[in-house]
Every structure is written in C-alpha cells, then in structure tokens.
Short mmCIF file of the C-alpha atoms (twelve columns), coordinates in Angstrom:
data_MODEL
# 
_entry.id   MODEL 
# 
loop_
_atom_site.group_PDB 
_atom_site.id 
_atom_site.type_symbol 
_atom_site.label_atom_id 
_atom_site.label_alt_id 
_atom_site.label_comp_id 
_atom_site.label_asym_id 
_atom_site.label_seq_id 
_atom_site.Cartn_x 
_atom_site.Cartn_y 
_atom_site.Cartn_z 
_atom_site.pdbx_PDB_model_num 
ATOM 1  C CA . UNK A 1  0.000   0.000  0.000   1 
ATOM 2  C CA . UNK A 2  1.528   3.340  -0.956  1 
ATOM 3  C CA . UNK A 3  1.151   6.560  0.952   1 
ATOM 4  C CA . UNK A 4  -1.548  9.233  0.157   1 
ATOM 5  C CA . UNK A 5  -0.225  12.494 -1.355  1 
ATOM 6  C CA . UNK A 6  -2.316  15.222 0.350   1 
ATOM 7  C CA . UNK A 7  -2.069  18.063 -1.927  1 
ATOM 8  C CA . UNK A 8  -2.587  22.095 -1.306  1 
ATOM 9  C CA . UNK A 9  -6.117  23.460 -1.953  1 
ATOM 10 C CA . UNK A 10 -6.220  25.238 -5.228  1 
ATOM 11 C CA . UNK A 11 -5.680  28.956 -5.396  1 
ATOM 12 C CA . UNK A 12 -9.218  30.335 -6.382  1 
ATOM 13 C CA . UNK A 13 -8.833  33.706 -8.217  1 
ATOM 14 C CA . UNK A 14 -11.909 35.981 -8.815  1 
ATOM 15 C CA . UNK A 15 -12.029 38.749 -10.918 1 
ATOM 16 C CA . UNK A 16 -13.824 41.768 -11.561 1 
ATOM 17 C CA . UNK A 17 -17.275 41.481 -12.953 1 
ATOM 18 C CA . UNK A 18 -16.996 42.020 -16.671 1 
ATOM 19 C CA . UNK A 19 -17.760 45.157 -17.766 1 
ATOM 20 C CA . UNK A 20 -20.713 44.440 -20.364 1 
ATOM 21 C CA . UNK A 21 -22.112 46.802 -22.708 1 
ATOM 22 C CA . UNK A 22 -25.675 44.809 -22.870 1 
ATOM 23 C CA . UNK A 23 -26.238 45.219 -19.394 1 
ATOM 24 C CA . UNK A 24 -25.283 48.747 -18.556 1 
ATOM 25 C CA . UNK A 25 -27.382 49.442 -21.694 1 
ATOM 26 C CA . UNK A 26 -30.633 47.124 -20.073 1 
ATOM 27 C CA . UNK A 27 -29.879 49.437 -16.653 1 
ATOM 28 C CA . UNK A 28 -30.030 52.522 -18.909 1 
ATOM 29 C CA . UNK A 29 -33.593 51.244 -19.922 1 
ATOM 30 C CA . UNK A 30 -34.538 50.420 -16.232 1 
ATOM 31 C CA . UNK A 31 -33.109 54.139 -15.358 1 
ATOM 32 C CA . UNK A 32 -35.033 55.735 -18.026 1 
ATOM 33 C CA . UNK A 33 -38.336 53.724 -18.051 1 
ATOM 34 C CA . UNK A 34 -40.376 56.163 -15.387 1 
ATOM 35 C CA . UNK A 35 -39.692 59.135 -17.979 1 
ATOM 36 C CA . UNK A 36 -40.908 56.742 -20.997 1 
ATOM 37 C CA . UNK A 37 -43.904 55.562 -19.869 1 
ATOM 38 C CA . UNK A 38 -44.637 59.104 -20.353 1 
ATOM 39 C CA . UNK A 39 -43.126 59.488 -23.559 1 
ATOM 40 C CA . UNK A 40 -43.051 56.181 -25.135 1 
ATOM 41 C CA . UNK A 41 -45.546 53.969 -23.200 1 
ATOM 42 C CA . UNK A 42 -46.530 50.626 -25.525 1 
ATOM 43 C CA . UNK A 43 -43.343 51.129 -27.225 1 
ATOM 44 C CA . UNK A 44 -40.132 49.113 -27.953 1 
ATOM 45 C CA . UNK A 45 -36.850 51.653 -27.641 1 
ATOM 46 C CA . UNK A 46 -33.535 50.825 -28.096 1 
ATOM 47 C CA . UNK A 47 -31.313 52.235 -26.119 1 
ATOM 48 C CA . UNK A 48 -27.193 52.818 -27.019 1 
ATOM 49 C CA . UNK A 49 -24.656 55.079 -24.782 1 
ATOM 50 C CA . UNK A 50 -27.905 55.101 -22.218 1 
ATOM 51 C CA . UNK A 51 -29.714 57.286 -24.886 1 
ATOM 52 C CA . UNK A 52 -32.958 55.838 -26.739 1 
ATOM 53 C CA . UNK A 53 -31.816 56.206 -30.631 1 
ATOM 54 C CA . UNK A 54 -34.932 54.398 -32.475 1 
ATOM 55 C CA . UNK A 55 -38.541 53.598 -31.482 1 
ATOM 56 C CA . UNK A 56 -41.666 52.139 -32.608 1 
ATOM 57 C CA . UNK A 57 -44.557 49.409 -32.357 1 
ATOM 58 C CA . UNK A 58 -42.484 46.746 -33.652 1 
ATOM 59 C CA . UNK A 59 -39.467 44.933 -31.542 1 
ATOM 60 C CA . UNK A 60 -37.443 43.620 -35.022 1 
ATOM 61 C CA . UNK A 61 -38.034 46.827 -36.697 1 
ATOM 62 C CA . UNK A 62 -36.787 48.810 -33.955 1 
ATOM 63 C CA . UNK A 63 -33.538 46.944 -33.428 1 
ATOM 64 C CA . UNK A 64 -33.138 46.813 -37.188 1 
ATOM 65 C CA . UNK A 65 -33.099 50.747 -37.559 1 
ATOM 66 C CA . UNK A 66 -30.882 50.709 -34.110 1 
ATOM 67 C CA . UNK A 67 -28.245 48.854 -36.208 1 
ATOM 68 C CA . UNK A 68 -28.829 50.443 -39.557 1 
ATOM 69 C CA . UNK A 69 -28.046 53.447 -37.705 1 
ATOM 70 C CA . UNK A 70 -25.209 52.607 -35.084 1 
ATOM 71 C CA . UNK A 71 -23.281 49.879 -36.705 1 
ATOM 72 C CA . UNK A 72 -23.078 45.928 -35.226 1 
ATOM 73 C CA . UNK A 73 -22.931 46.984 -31.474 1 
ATOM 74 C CA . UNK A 74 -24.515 45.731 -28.191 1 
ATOM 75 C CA . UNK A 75 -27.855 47.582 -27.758 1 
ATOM 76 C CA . UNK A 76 -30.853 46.827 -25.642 1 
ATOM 77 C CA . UNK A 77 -34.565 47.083 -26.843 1 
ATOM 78 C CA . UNK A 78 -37.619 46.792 -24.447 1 
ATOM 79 C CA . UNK A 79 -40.695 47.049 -24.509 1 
ATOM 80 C CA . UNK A 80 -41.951 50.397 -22.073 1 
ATOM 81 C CA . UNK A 81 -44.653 49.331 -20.004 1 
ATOM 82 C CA . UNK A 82 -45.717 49.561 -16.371 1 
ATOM 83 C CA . UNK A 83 -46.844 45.805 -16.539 1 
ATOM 84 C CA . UNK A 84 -44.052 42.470 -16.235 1 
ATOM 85 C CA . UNK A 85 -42.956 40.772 -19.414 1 
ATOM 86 C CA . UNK A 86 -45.900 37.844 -20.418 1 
ATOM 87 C CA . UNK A 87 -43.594 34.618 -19.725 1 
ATOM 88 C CA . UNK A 88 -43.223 32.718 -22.695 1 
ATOM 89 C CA . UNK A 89 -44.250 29.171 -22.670 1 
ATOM 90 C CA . UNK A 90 -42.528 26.757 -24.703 1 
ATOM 91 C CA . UNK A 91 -43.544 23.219 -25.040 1 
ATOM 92 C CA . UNK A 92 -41.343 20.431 -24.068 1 
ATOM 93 C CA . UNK A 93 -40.470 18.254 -26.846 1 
ATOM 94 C CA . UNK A 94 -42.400 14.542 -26.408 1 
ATOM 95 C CA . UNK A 95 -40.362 11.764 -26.353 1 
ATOM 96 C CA . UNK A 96 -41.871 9.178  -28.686 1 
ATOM 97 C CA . UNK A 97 -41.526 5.435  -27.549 1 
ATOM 98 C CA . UNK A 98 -41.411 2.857  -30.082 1 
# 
C-alpha cells in the first residue's frame, strides 16, 4: 500500500465582474423607463450610450433601424410598459416510444 499524497487546496482567483455593454445598456432602460412611460408607453426603444436612438410598435423593426443606424454593437430594446414581461411558454419536446 503506498502513501496518500495530500495536496494544497487550489488557489481560487476571482475577478472583476466584466464590464458588459448589454447590461449597462438594459440598466439605462430600467433608469429611463419612469420618464418613458410618459413618452413612449406601448413602445419598444432601443437604447445605445444610455440614450434611446430608435422607437416604434415593432421589436425587429426597432432593433433593425438601431443597427442600420449605429453599426453591429450591443444595444438593448424593451418594450416600455408599467406591466411584467408575459412569460413565454414553450412546449417540451415529447419523447416518442417505439
């Protein structure tokens, strides 16, 4: 029987929350909504550099003209309303036994 080798615990090393573009621009939205649902109430914004830049009645459309505009870069596009998101409900796919 050989002896066990009780090694050291690893060195854990945590770093610094990434700094991510989509999120700060999806706090920008949160930051901004009270002043929307004034302004923009039942509509999808996109918001870039914590500004809105496009807006309208239609989510794709919206980010489209965001992009058209700003180039391939993170943005964030909500829907302003005082009410939660409707959950989406996907189906599980059925296993089929044979």
């Amino acid at each position: 029987m050989s002896a066990i080798e009780t090694l050291p615990a690893p060195e854990l090393c945590f770093a610094a929350p990434v700094d991510d573009k989509w999120e700060r621009e999806r706090r920008a939205f949160v930051r901004l909504l009270p002043d929307l649902l004034v302004t923009h109430r039942d509509q999808f914004v996109a918001v870039h550099q914590g500004q809105v830049i496009a807006r309208g009645p239609d989510k794709i459309a919206v980010a489209l003209q965001a992009y058209r505009e700003h180039g391939q870069v993170p943005i964030y596009v909500g829907l302003v309303s005082d009410q939660p998101p409707v959950p989406a409900r996907i189906p599980s796919p059925r296993t089929l036994n044979y």
